[in-house]
KELUM-642983 format. One record per residue (C-alpha): residue number from 1; residue in one letter; chain; x, y, z. Coordinates in Angstrom, 3 decimals, decimal comma, always signed. Layout:
<sites>
> titor|zake|drentor|xx|yy|zz
> NUM|A|A|X|Y|Z
...
</sites>
This chain:
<sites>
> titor|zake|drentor|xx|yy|zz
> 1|X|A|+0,000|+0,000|+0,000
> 2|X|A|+1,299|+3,047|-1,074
> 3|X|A|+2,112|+5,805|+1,739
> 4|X|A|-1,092|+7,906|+0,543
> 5|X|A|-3,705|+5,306|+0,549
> 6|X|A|-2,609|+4,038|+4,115
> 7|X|A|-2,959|+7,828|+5,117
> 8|X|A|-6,323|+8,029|+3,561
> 9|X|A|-7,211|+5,033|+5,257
> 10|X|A|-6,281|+6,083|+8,473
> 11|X|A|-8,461|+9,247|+8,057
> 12|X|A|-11,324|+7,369|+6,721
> 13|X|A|-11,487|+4,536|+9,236
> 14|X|A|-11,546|+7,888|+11,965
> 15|X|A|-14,234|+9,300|+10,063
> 16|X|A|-16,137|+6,400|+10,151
> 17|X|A|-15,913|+5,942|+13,959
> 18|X|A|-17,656|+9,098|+14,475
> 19|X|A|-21,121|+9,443|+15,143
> 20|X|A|-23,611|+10,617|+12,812
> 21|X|A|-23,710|+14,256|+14,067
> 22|X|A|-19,683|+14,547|+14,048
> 23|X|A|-19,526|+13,055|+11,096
> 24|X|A|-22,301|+15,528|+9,205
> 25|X|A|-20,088|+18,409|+11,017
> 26|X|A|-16,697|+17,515|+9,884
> 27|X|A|-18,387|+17,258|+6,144
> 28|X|A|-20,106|+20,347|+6,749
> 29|X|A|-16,658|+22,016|+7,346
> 30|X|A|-14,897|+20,911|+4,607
> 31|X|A|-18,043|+22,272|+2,645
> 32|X|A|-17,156|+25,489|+4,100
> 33|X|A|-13,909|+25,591|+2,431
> 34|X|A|-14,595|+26,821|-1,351
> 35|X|A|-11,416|+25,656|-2,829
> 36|X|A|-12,629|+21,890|-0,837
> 37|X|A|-15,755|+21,879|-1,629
> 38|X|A|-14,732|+22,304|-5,661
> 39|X|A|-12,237|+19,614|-5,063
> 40|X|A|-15,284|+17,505|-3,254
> 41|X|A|-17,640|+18,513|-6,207
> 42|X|A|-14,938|+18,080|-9,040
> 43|X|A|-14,176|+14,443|-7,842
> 44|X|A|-18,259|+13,044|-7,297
> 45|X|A|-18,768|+14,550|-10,938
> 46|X|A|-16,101|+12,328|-12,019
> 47|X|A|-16,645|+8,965|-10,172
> 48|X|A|-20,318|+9,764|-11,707
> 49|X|A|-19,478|+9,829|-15,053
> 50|X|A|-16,859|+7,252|-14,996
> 51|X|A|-19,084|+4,658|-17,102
> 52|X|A|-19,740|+7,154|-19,600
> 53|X|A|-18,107|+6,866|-23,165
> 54|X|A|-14,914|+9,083|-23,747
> 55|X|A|-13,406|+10,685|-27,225
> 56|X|A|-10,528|+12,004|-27,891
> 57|X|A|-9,431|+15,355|-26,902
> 58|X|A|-8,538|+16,626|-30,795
> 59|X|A|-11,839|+15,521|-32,086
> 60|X|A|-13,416|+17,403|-29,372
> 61|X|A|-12,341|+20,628|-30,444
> 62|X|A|-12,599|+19,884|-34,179
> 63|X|A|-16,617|+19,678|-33,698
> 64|X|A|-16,497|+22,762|-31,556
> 65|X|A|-14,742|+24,253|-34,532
> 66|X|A|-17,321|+23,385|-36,913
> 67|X|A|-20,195|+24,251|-34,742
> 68|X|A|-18,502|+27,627|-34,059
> 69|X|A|-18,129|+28,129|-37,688
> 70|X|A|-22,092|+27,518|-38,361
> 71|X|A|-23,358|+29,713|-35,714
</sites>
């Protein structure tokens, strides 16, 4: 296990130990934090999307080209 997954583990297995309430706090706080709750947002986005089909890069901006062209 690499040094940063035993780290995270260690903070998630004390975050689990908490009750309910302290739990919903310490969440709450990190929600406080803008540049967190980004980070929080940014990351469920992408474990939602995950099974979603992907395309290249390139041909993404060659149909924005197009489409900007046209309108």
């Amino acid at each position: 296990m690499k040094a940063v997954e035993s780290k995270v583990e260690v903070y998630l297995m004390a975050l689990q130990s908490l009750s309910k309430a302290e739990r919903e706090a310490v969440i709450a706080r990190l929600l406080d934090d803008e540049e967190l709750r980004e980070d929080i947002l940014d990351l469920a986005i992408i474990r939602e999307r995950q099974g979603e089909p992907t395309r290249p890069f390139r041909e993404y901006l060659a149909e924005r080209k197009k489409l900007t062209r046209r309108g």
